[in-house]
C-alpha positions in Angstrom: 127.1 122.0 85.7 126.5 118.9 83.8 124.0 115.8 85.3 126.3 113.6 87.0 128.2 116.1 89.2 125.1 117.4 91.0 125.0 117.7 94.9 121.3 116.0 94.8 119.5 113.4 93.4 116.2 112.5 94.2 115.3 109.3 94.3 111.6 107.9 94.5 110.7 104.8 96.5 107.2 103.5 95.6 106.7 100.8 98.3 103.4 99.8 99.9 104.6 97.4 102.6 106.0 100.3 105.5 108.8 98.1 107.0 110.5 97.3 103.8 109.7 101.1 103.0 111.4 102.7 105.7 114.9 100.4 105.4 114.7 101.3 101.9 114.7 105.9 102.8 116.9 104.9 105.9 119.2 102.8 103.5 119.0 105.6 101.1 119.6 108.3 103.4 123.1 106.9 104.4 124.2 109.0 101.1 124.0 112.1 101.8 123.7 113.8 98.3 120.1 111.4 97.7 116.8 113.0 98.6 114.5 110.6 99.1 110.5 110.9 98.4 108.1 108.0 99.9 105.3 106.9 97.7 102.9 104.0 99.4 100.9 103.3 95.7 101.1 103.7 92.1 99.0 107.1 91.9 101.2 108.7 95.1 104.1 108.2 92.9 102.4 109.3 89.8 101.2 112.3 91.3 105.5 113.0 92.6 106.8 112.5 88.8 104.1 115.5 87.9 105.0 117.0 90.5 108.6 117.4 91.5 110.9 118.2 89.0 114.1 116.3 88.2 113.7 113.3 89.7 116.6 110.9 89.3 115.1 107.2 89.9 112.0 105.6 90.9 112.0 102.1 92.4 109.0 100.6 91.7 107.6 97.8 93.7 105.7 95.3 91.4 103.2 94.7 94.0 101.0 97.9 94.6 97.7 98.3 96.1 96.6 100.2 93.3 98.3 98.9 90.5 101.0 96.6 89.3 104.6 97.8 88.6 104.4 97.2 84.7 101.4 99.5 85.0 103.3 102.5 86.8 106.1 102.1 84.6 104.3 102.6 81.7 101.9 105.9 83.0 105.2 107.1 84.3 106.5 107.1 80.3 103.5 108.4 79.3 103.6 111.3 81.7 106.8 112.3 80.2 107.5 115.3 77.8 111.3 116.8 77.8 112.2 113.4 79.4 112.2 109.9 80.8 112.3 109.6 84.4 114.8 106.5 85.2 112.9 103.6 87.1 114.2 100.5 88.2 112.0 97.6 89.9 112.3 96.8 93.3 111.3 93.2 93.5 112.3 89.6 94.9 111.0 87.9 91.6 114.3 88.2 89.6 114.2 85.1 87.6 116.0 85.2 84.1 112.5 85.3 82.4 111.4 87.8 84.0 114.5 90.4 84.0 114.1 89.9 80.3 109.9 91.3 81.1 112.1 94.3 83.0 114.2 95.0 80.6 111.6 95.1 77.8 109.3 97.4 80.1 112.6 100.0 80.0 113.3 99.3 83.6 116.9 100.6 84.2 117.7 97.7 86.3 116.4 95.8 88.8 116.6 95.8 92.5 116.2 92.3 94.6 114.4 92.0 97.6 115.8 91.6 100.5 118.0 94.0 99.5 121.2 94.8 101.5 120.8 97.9 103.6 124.5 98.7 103.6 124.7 98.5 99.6 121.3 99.8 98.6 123.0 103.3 98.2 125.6 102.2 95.8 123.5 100.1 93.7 121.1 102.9 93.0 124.0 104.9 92.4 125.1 102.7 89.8 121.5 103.1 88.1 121.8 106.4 88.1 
């Protein structure tokens, strides 16, 4: 069975603030084939990607306690060795300039905050 038709995908959400945490897994959870792993900092989420295998996506907030999203992203790549683990950011600075930074940090895509509950599903779907 090839990638895309799997049952599951597991799908990170590295989120400090709780509120916009929780709509994001309840959001998430509307799908039914998503598994959805909570990370409150950088080193939570870390410590998932060497820890659970085959994860699908991370969304990485920019703002962490611990670190800054640029920062994750790049210890995440470094972490890997068969392959990269997807991440997208999970942000409300989407400005032209700095989906360009995004990109060029190897972000799948980028998530805008607020973020529609009803559509978060599909959109990380689609980044998948």
């Amino acid at each position: 069975m090839g990638h895309t038709n799997r049952a599951v995908f597991t799908i990170v959400v590295v989120e400090d603030d709780d509120d916009i945490r929780t709509l994001a897994v309840m959001a998430l959870e509307l799908d039914p084939s998503f598994r959805v792993i909570e990370a409150r900092t950088g080193a939570a989420a870390l410590q998932t990607a060497c820890t659970v295998a085959g994860l699908d996506l991370i969304l990485v907030d920019l703002s962490l306690p611990d670190m800054d999203g640029f920062e994750l992203a790049d210890a995440l790549q470094q972490i890997q060795t068969d392959a990269t683990i997807p991440f997208a950011f999970f942000t409300a600075s989407v400005r032209e300039a700095e989906l360009q930074r995004y990109k060029a940090a190897g972000a799948r895509g980028v998530i805008a905050k607020p973020f529609d509950p009803l559509r978060l599903a599909t959109t990380v779907r689609n980044l998948i």
